[in-house]
C-alpha positions as CSV (number, residue, x, y, z in Angstrom):
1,X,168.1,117.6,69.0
2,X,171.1,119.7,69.6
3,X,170.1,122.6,66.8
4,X,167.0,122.4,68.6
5,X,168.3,123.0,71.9
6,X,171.0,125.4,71.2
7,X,168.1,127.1,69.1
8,X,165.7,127.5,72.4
9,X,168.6,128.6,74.4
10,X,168.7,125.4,76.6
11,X,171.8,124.4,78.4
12,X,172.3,120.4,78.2
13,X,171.3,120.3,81.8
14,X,168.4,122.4,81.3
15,X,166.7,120.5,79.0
16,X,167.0,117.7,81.1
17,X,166.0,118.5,84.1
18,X,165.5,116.7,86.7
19,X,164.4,113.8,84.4
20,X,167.9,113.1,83.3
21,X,171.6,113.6,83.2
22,X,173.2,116.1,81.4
23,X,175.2,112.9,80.1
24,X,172.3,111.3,78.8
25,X,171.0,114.1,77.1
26,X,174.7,114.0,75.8
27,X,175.0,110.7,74.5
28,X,171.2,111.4,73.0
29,X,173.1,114.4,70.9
30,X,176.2,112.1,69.7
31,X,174.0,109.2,68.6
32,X,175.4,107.4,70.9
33,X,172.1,105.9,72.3
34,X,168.2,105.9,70.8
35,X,165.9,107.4,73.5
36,X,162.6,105.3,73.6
37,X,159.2,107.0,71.6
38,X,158.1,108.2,75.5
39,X,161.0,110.0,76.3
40,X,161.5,111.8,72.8
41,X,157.5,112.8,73.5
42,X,159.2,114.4,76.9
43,X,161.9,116.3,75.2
44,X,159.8,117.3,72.4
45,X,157.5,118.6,74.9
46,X,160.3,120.3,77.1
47,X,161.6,121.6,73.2
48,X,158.3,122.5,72.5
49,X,158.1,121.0,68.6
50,X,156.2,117.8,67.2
51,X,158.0,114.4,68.2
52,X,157.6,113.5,65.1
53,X,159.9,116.5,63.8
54,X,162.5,115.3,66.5
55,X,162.4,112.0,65.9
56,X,163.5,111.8,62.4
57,X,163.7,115.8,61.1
58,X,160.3,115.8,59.4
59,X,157.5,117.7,60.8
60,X,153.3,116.4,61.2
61,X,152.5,118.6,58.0
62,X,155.3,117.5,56.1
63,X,154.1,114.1,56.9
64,X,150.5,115.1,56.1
65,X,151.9,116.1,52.6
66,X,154.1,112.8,52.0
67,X,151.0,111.1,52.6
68,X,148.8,113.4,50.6
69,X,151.1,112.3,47.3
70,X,151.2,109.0,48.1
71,X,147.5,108.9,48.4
72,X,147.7,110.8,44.4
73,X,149.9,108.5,43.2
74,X,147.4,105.4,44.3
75,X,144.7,107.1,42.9
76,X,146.2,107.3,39.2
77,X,147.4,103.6,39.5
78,X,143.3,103.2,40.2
79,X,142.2,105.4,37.0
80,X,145.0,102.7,35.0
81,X,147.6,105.9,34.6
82,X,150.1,104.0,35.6
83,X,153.1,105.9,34.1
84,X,151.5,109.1,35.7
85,X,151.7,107.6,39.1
86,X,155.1,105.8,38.5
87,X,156.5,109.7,38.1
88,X,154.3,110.6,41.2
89,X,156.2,107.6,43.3
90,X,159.2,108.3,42.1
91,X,159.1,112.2,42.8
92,X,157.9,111.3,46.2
93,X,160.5,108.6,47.2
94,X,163.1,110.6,48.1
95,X,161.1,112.4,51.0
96,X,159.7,109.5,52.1
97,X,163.0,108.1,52.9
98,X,163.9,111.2,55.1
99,X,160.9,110.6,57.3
100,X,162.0,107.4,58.6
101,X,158.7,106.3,59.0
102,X,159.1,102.1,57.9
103,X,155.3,102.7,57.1
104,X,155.5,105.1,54.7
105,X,158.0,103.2,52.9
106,X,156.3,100.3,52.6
107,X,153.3,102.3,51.3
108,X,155.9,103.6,48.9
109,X,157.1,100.7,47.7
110,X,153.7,98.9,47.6
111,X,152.4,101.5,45.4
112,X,155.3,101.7,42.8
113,X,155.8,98.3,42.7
114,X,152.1,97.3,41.7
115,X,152.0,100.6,39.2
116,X,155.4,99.2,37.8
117,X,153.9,95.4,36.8
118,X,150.4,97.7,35.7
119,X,152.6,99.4,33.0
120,X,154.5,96.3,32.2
121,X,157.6,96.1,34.1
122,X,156.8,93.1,36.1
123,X,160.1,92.1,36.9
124,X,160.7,95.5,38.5
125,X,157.4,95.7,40.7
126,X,158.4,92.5,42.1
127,X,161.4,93.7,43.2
128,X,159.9,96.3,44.8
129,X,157.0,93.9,46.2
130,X,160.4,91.8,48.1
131,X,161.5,94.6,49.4
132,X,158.1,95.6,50.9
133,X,157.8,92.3,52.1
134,X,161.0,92.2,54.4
135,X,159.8,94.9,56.3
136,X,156.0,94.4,56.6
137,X,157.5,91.3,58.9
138,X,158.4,93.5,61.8
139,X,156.5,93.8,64.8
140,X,154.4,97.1,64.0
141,X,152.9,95.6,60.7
142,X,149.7,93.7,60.6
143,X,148.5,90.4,59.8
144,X,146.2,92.0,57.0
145,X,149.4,94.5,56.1
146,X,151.8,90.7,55.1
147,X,148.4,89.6,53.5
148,X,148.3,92.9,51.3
149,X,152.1,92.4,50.1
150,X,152.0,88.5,49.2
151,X,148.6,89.1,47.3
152,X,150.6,91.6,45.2
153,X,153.6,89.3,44.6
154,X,151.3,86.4,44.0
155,X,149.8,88.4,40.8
156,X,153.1,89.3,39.9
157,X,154.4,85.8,39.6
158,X,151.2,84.5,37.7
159,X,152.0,87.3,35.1
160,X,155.6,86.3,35.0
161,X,153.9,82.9,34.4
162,X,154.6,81.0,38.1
163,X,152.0,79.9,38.5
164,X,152.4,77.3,41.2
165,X,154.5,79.9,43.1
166,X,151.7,82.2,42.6
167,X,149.2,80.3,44.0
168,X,150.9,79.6,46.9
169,X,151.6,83.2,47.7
170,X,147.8,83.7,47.4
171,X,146.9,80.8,49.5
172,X,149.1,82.2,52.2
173,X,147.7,86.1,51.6
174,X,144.0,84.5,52.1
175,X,144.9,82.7,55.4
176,X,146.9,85.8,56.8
177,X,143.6,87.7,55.8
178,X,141.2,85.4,57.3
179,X,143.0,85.3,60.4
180,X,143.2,89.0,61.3
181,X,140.9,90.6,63.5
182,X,140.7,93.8,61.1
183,X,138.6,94.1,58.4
184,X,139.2,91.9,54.9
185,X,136.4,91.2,52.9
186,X,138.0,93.6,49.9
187,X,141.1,92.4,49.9
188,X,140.0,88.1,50.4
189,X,137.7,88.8,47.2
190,X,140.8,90.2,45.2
191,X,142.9,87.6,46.4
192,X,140.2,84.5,45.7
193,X,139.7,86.1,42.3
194,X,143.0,86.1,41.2
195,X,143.3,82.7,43.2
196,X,140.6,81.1,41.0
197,X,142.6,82.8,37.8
198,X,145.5,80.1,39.3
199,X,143.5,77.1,39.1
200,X,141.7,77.9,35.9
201,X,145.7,77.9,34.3
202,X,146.0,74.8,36.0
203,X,142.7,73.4,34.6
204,X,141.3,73.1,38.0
205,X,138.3,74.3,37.0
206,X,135.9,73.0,39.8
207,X,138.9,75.1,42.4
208,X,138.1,77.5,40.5
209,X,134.4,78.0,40.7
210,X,134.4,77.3,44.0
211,X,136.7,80.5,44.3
212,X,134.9,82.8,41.7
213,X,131.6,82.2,44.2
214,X,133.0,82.7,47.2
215,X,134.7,86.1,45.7
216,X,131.1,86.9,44.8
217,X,129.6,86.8,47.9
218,X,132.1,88.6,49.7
219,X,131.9,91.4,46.9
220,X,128.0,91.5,47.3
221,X,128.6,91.6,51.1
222,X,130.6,94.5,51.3
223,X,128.5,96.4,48.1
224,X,131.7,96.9,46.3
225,X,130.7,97.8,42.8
226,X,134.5,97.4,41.2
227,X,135.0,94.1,43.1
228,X,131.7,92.5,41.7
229,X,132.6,93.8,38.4
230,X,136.0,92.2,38.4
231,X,134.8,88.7,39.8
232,X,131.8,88.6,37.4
233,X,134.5,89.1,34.5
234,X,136.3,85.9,36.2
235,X,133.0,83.8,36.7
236,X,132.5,84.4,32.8
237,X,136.0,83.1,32.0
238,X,134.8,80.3,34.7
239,X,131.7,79.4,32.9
240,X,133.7,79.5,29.1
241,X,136.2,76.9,30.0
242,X,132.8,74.8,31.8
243,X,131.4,75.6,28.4
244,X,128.9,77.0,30.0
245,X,128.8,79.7,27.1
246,X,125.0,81.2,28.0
247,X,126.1,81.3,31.4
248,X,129.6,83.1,30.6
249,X,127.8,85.9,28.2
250,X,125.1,86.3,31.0
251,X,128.2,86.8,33.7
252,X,130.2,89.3,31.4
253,X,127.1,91.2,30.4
254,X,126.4,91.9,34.3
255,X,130.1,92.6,34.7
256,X,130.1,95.4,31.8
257,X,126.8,97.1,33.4
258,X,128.6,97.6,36.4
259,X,131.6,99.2,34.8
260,X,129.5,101.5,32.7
261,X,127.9,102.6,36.2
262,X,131.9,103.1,37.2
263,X,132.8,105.4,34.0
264,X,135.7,102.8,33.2
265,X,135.4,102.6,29.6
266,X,138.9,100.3,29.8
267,X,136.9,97.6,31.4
268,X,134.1,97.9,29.1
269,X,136.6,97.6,26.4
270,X,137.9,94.3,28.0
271,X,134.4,93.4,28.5
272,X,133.3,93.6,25.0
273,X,136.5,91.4,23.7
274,X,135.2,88.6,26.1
275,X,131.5,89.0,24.8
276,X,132.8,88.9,21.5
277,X,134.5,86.0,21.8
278,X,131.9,84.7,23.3
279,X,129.0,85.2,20.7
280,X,131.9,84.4,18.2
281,X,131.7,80.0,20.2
282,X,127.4,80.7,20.2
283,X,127.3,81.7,16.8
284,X,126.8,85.2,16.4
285,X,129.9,85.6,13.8
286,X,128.5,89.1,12.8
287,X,128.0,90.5,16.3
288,X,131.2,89.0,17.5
289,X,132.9,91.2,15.1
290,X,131.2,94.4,15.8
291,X,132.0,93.8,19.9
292,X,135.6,93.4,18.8
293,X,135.9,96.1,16.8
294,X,134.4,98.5,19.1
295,X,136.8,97.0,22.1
296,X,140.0,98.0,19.6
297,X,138.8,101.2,19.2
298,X,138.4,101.9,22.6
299,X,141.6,100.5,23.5
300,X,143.5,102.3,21.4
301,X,141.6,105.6,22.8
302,X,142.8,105.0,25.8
303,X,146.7,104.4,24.7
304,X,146.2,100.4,25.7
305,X,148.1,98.6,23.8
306,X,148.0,95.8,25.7
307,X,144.0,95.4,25.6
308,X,144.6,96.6,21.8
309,X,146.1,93.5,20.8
310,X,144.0,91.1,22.7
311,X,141.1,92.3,20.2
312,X,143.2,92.3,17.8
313,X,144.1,88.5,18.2
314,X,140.3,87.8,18.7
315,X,139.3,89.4,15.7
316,X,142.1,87.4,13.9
317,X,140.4,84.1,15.1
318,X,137.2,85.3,14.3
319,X,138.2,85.8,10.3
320,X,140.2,82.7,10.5
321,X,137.4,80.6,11.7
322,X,135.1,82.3,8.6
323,X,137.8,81.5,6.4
324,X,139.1,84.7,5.8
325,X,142.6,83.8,6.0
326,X,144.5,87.4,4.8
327,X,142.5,89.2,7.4
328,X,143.5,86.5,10.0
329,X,147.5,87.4,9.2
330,X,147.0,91.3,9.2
331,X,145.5,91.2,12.5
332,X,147.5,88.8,13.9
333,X,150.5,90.5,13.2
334,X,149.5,93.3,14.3
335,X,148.3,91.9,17.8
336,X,151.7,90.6,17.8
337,X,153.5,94.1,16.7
338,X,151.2,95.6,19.9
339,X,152.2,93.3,22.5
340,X,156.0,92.7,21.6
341,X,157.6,91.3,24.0
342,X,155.8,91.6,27.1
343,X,156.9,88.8,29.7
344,X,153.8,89.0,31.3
345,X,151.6,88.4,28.2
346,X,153.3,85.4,26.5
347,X,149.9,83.4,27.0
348,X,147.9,85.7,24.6
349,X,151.4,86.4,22.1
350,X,151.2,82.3,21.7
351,X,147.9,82.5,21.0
352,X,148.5,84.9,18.8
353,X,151.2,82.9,17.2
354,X,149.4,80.4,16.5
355,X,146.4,82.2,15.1
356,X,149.1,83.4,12.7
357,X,150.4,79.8,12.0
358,X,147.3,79.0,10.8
359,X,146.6,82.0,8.6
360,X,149.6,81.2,6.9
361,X,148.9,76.9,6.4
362,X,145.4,77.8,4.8
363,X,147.2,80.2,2.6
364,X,149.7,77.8,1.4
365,X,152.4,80.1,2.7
366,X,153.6,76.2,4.3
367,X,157.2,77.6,5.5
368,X,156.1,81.4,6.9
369,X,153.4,78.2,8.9
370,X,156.4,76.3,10.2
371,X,158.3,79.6,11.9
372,X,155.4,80.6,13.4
373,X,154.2,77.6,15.0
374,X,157.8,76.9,16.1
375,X,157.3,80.2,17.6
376,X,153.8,79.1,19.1
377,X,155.7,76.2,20.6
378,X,158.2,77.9,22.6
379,X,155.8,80.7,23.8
380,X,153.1,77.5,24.9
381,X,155.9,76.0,26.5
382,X,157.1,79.4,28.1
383,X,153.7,80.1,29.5
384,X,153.6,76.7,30.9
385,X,150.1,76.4,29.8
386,X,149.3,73.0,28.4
387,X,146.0,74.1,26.4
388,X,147.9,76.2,24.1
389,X,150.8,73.4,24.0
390,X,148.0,70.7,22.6
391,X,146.5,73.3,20.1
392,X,149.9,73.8,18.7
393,X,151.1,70.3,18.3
394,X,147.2,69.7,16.9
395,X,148.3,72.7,14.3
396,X,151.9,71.1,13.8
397,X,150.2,67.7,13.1
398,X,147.9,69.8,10.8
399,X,150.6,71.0,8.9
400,X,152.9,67.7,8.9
401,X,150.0,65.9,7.0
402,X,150.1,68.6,4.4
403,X,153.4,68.2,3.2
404,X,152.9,64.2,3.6
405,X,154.8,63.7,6.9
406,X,152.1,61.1,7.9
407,X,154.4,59.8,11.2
408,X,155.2,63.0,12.7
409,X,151.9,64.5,12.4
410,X,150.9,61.3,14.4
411,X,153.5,62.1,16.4
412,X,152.1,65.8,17.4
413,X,148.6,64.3,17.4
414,X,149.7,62.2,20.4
415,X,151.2,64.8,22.1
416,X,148.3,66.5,22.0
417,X,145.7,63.8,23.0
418,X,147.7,63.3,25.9
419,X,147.3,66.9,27.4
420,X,143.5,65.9,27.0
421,X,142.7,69.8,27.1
422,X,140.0,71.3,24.6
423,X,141.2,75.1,23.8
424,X,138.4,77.3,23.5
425,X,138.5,80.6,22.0
């Protein structure tokens, strides 16, 4: 304020007139006390400049154009170029931090942090998510604003495979959501569908119908062509563990219309590796295999690695389950190559695992079996999902009784009756 005033050739006492004391205006220029928003709209006035320049140095346009590259960097995270918007954030960040503007910030950090866990670094969005959500508690942030943050954190944590921590986050999100008087149908839809993804881990499978439908008719509500899409694709995975099969295709068919009508050939790709998995459990071995193949291709068109190797593992499944056991391993491994170590997809690496485990037992390869489905083990038990932990003890029993270990396969055949959970592809 002082540059400003020396600048417009204003005494101290000028500039207050007879508003103030020259002490005040003063103790303004030392820091020495915060004037409240109404008087710095008075001396901006007085100073003739934006209050917004005089309250923290950065002017309306300036503003405009923080906001204009925030608003880029979402819309790459949307088109899944996350790495493109992750530069975008992180080129932005150090101007948002000299507006002082607590909104902007948190729109900062909202927006790197869920680009961060869409490129893989989970861990790191969620620190970024924390941060967001210690300041989306003060007094100028909405109820829908807290909702928006714990949604985020809750996906986080079911991809770092929390689940019961996710769901809790997402149970609060809806209920901050539902009591807000600002619009949320978009948002409850998201947060119901990832909700219902919660309970389907937890094989709460009626939980998660009821979730999938009520995500549906908010989506149809609001005529929300992505959010339809996206809870279709969950209804199908619904329906598949119901076994529901016809009911599952008929759900991902409508969800893959709807992203072909979007141009989001990423989708479609994820799209075909359910439908091929799908026709794969009704049957159709040979059209199974040409979905799946077409899904690879297109992931690795679009640099996905990620959605690479999850038609890779189904393909692998798919020649294991015809018996062709050296096309099972190549794929396998190389689904497994593809993913790496990615925290957030230990689920599909232990299917993958044991996929390979079995390629191996049916081969005679009876050691190269054991490693594996050790691995299996520990990746089931990592992802704390209890499915994958009884088709890996099944496979270990499988494999004990080969060799002539009659009481420990016995032993994993237990274990694995007692999860009572029938894996599906």
């Amino acid at each position: 304020m002082r540059q400003l005033r020396v600048a417009a050739g204003l005494t101290q006492s000028e500039l207050a007139g007879e508003r103030f004391s020259k002490e005040y205006v003063s103790q303004i220029e030392r820091g020495k006390t915060r004037p409240t928003q109404e008087t710095v709209e008075w001396l901006a006035a007085r100073l003739n400049i934006d209050p917004g320049y005089l309250a923290s140095g950065v002017s309306a346009d300036e503003r405009g154009r923080v906001e204009a590259a925030l608003a880029r960097a979402d819309a790459l995270t949307e088109a899944h170029r996350a790495e493109e918007a992750l530069e975008e954030y992180q080129r932005i960040a150090p101007v948002v931090r000299t507006t002082a503007s607590v909104e902007l910030e948190v729109r900062a950090l909202v927006g790197e942090g869920w680009a961060r866990q869409l490129a893989g670094d989970v861990r790191g969005g969620l620190e970024l998510l924390v941060g967001a959500r210690s300041l989306v508690e003060g007094p100028s942030f909405s109820d829908l604003d807290r909702a928006d943050v714990l949604f985020r954190l809750g996906v986080c944590r079911y991809k770092l495979q929390s689940i019961s921590t996710a769901l809790g986050l997402l149970t609060e999100a809806l209920a901050l959501a539902e009591r807000s008087d600002l619009p949320s149908d978009h948002l409850r839809s998201e947060i119901l569908g990832w909700r219902s993804r919660c309970y389907r881990r937890q094989r709460d499978l009626e939980a998660a119908r009821e979730d999938v439908e009520r995500a549906l008719e908010l989506s149809h509500g609001i005529e929300d062509r992505r959010s339809i899409a996206n809870t279709y694709f969950q209804a199908s995975l619904v329906a598949e563990r119901l076994g529901q099969l016809v009911q599952a295709r008929s759900y991902a068919e409508r969800a893959k219309a709807l992203y072909e009508q979007l141009d989001d050939e990423v989708h479609v790709g994820r799209l075909l590796n359910n439908l091929g998995g799908l026709n794969h459990l009704l049957g159709r071995s040979e059209q199974a295999v040409e979905h799946l193949k077409t899904a690879f291709a297109v992931a690795l068109e679009h640099d996905a690695d990620t959605d690479a190797a999850t038609a890779a593992a189904s393909l692998a499944r798919v020649h294991l389950d015809r018996g062709e056991r050296e096309d099972s391993e190549r794929l396998a491994r190389e689904a497994l190559k593809l993913l790496g170590d990615r925290a957030d997809y230990v689920y599909e690496i232990a299917s993958c695992q044991l996929t390979l485990g079995r390629a191996l037992m049916e081969q005679g390869r009876i050691d190269e079996a054991d490693e594996w489905l050790r691995k299996a083990d520990a990746s089931a038990e990592q992802a704390a999902s209890a499915s994958h932990k009884a088709a890996v003890w099944v496979a270990r029993g499988d494999l004990a009784e080969r060799v002539g270990e009659d009481r420990t396969a016995a032993r994993y055949y237990r274990r694995a009756a007692e999860v009572l959970q029938d894996v599906r592809f």
